[in-house]
C-alpha positions, 0 to 999 in steps of 0.5 A: 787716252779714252774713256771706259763707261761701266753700265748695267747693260751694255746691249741696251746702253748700245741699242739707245745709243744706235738709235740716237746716232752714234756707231759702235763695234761690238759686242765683244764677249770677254769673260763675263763682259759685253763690250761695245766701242765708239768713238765721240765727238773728237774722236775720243775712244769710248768703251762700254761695258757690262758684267753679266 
């Protein structure tokens, strides 16, 4: 089970999310997505994604 979030951008998504803490992989470039994962609280699987 995890979570999969669309954003309009994921690098920016990402660039907030680091500077409040968490820690993701990525990115990931697949086809036109940038992917980023991390993992929440209960280590709950996060995906974020955005289409360029």
């Amino acid at each position: 089970m995890g979570l999969h979030v669309l954003v309009d951008d994921a690098d920016e998504f990402a660039k907030m999310a680091k500077s409040n803490g968490a820690e993701l992989t990525g990115p990931f470039v697949k086809e036109d997505k940038r992917i980023y994962t991390l993992h929440a609280p209960e280590r709950l699987p996060v995906t974020i994604e955005s289409r360029n």
